[in-house]
N, C-alpha and C positions, 0 to 999 in steps of 0.2 A: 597546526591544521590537521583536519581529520581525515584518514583515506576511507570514502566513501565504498560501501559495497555494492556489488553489483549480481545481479540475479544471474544462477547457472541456468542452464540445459533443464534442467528436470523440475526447476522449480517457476523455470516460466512455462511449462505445459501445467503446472500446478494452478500459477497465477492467471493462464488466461481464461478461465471461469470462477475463479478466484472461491479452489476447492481449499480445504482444509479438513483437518482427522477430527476423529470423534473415541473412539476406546481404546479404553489402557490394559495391557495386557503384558504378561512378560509370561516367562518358564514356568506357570501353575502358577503363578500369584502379580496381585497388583503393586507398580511401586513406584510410590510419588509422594517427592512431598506439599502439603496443602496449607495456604496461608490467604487471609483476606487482607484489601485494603480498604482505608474507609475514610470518610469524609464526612469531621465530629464522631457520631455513633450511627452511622449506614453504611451496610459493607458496600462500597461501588464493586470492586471486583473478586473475584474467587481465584485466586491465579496458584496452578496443579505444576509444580516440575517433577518430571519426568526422572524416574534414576536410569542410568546404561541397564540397557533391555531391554528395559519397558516397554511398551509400543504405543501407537495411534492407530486401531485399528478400524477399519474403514474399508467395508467391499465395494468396489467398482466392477463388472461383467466378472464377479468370482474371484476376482485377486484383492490384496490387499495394495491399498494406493503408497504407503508408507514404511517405512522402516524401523526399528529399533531405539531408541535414545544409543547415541555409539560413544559418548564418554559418559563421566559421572562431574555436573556440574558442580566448581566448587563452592562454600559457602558463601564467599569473597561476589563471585560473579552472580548467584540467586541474590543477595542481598542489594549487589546494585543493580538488578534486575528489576526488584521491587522500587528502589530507588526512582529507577528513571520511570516506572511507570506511574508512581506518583507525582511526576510532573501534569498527568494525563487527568491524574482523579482530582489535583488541586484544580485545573481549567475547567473541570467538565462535571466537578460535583457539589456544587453548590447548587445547583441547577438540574442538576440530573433527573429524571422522573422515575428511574427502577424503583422497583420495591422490590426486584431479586438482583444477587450479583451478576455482572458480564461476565461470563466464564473464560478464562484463558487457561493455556496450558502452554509450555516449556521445555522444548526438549531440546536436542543439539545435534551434531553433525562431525564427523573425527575428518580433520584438515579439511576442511571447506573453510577455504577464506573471504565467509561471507556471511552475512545476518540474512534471514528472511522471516516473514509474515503475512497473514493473510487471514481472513474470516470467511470462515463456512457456514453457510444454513442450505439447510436436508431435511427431510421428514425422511420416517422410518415406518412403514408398514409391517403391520404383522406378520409372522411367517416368512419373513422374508430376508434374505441376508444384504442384500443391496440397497444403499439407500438411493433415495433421488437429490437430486441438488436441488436448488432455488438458487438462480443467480439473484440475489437481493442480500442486503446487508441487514438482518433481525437483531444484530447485536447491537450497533446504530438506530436502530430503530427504539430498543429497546431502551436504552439513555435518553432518546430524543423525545420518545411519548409513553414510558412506561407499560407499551401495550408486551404481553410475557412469551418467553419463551420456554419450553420445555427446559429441566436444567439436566444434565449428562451425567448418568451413575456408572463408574466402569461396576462389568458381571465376567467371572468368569465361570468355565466350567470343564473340568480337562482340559484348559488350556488355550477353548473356544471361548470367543468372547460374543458376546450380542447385543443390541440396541434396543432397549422398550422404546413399544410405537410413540409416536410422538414429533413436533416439529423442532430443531436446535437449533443455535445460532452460535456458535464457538470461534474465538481468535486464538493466533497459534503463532508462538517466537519459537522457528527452527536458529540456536546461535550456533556458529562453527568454530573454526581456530585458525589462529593464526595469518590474519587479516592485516597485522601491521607486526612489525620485529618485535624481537622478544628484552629487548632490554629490559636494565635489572627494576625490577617492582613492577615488571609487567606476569599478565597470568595465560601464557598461551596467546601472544600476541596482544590481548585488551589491555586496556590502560585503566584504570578505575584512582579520580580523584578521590583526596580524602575530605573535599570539598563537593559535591556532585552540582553545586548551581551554578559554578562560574559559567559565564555566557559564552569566553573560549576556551578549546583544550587548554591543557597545562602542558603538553608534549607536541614533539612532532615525528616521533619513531611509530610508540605502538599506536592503534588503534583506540580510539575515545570509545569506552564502552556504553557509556549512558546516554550517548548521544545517539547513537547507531538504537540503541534500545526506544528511545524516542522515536527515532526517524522511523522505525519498523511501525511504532503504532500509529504515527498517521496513517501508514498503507491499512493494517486492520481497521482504523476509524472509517475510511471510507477511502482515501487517497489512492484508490485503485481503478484503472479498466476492468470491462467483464468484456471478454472479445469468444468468437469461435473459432477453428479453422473450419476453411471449405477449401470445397476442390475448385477445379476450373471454370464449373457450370456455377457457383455460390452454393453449395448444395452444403451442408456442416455437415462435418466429418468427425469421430469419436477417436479413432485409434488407427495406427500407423504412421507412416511418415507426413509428415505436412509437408503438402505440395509449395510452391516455392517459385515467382515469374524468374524468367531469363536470369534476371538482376542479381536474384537473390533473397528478395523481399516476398515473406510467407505470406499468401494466399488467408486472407480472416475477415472477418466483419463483426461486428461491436452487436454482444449479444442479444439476441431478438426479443427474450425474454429480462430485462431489464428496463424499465420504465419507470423505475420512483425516479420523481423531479429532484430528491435529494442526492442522485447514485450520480457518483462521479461519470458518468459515461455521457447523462443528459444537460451536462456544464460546458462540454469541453464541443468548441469550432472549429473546423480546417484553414489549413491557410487561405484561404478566398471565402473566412468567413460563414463557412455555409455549417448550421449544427447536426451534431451528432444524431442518427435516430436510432432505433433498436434494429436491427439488423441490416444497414447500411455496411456496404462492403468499405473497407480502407485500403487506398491505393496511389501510388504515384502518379505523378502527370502524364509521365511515359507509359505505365501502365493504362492510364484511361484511355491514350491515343491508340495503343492497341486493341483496345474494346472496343474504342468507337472507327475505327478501319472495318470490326466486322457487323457491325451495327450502328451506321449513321444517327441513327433517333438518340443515341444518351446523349443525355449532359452532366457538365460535370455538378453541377448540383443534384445528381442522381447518387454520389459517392463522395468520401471522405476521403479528401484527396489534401498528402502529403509529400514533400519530396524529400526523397536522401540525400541528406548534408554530407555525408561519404562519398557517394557517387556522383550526384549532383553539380556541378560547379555555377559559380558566376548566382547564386541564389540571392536575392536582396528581400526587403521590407520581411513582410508576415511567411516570406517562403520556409521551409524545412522545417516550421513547426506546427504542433497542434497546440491552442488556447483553452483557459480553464475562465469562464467568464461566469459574472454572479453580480447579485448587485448590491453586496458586501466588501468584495475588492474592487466594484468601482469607489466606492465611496474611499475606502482606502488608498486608493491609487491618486485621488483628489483632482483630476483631470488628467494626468500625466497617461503616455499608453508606453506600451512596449513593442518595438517591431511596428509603431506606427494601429498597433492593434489596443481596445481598451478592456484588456484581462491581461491574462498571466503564460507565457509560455509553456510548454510542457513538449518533454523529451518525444522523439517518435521514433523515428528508425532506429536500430541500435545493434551493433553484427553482437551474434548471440553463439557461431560455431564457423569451423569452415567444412564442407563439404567433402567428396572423396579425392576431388579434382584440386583441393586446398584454398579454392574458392568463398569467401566470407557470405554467410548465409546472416540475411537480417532480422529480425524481431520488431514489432512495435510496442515500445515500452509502453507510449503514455499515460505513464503514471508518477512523474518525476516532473514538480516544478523546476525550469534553471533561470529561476532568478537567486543565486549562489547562494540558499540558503541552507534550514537543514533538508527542505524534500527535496533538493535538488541532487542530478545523477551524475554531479562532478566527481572527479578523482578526490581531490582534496577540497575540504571546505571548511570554516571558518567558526560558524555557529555553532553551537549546542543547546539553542534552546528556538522554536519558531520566530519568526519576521512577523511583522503585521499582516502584510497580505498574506502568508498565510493561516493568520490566525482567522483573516478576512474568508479566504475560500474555506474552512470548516463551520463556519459560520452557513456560507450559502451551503454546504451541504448539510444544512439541518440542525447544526448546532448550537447550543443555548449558551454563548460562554461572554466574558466582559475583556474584550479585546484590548482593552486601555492600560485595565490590568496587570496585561501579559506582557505587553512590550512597550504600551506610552504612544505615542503619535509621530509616524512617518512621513515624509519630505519625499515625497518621487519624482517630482516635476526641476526641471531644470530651469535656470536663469530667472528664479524668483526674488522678488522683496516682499517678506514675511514680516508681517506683526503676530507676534505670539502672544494672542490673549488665552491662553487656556493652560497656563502654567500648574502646577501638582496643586498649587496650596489652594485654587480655585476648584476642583473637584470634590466634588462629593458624593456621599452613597448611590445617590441612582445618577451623577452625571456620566457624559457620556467621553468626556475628554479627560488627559490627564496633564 
């Protein structure tokens, strides 16, 4: 089984606008190396690793958001880098619509025992050293309906790097070390089959590297929240501490400026069912009850209301999670529900630090299926290649791919009698069963 990563401090202030770098820059020169992947003869992606020093450079209010590449990948792990992202370009490129590559890039992290990912789209105005964001996913977009996006040239100049104006949309594998033991034929903790498709690890020490490299590009595919913080009025907030109720549970709401039907924000229900909107606050049931002590008129259909499975006890049916719902995964789910809900569960609360007082301060992931597969935000898990459902929710998020394909036809429903008419040797080019 695979020990699963789990997002630090710094890179869930990353993920909850779901920012990402844009220019490479190291000590007076650029240094990375470039390779395409392709599907037959069309490159689907451009993917740039990073060498130690390099950077991502990227102004937010005058600072740089990022840091250095801090090891030097080795060949061993760029290669099954490549590897596992061609699990991505086999699903997703027979069908793709670019006419230019998805641009990625690659860099890494010295002891951080943890994978991360995410996609950025920004425009870059002239004269100007800061970009702006776009919480929307351009690179998704850009597979799903070939409409383009600017493609990233690093520039240096003394040292100073800059951005021709323009709109981008870039995904980004920060890998780290030592995420699972280092036994022998392990490289810094990752484990790399000499096989990369078997469906489970071949270990249970170090860390499955291609799997984890998978799991990260559903998060850049879309498999993300776009959230804010606010303060106590709902008011978003840019920079300092994020405010935080009694509990512990940070003060956000699911970003205002997010609205494609495709963005994982506009799939996903609270427990009592009610969907997500663009800048709907998320908050606990105890938390709403404090709200509404000082204002009678809310209801909870006003807010995106979850309870902490941490703090919470005694919680039953659809309580302590938030759903990813689509009607992709109902068809796959074939009438079956989960939690008595008919979609797919996803992670919410999730203690992310503890405070001064030693206190555990929480986070809201949802961005982790836990139906035990790969996107889900178990310790240890089992897979190394997607489930149906969710090959089913990238489908509702906009994707063109043949689900049969990828993993064949799933059984969710309990205490059935099945006649299996749709056996392999009955499928054909355009069926839809296998």
């Amino acid at each position: 089984m695979k020990k699963l990563q789990k997002h630090s401090k710094r890179y869930k202030r990353f993920l909850a606008s779901m920012v990402l770098a844009a220019l490479m820059s190291s000590q007076g020169a650029v240094g990375y190396t470039k390779d395409y992947l392709y599907y037959g003869n069309k490159p689907i992606a451009e993917m740039q690793f990073l060498d130690k020093g390099a950077r991502l450079d990227i102004m937010i209010n005058g600072k740089y958001m990022f840091d250095p590449a801090e090891y030097q990948l080795s060949a061993t792990l760029m290669d099954a880098t490549k590897s596992a992202t061609s699990y991505w370009i086999d699903i997703l490129g027979s069908r793709a619509k670019n006419s230019q590559p998805w641009q990625i890039f690659v860099t890494t992290r010295k002891n951080d025992q943890n994978a991360h990912a995410g996609t950025l789209t920004f425009s870059q105005e002239e004269g100007k050293k800061d970009i702006t964001i776009i919480p929307e996913n351009y690179a998704a977009r850009l597979l799903q309906t070939g409409k383009p996006v600017d493609m990233l040239s690093a520039k240096t100049s003394d040292g100073n790097s800059y951005i021709s104006p323009g709109t981008y949309s870039i995904s980004m594998i920060e890998i780290g070390q030592h995420l699972g033991a280092n036994r022998d034929g392990a490289i810094d903790g990752w484990w790399v089959d000499s096989d990369n498709d078997t469906v489970l690890p071949q270990n249970e020490q170090a860390a499955d590297f291609v799997s984890v490299i998978r799991h990260e590009f559903g998060h850049a595919l879309g498999i993300i929240v776009q959230t804010e913080n606010i303060d106590e009025n709902g008011n978003p907030i840019d920079s300092g501490d994020t405010p935080h109720t009694k509990r512990g549970e940070y003060l956000l709401r699911f970003h205002k400026d997010t609205t494609s039907e495709n963005s994982w924000n506009m799939h996903l229900v609270d427990q009592n069912l009610n969907p997500a909107k663009p800048g709907m606050q998320i908050i606990t049931t105890a938390r709403f009850e404090e709200l509404k002590a000082n204002d009678p008129t809310l209801k909870k259909s006003d807010f995106f209301i979850v309870d902490n499975q941490t703090i919470d006890k005694g919680l039953t049916g659809a309580q302590g999670n938030a759903y990813f719902i689509g009607d992709n995964v109902t068809e796959a789910l074939g009438g079956a529900t989960m939690n008595g809900v008919s979609g797919l569960p996803v992670k919410a609360w999730e203690a992310v630090k503890y405070d001064e007082n030693k206190n555990l301060i929480y986070g809201f992931d949802g961005s982790h299926l836990e139906t035990s597969g790969m996107m889900s935000h178990h310790d240890y898990r089992n897979y190394t290649t997607f489930m149906e459902v969710e090959l089913a929710a990238m489908q509702d998020l906009g994707y063109d791919l043949d689900r049969k394909a990828y993993f064949g036809r799933s059984i969710y429903g309990d205490g059935l009698t099945l006649t299996n008419n749709e056996g392999y040797s009955a499928r054909t080019r355009t069926a839809r069963h296998i």
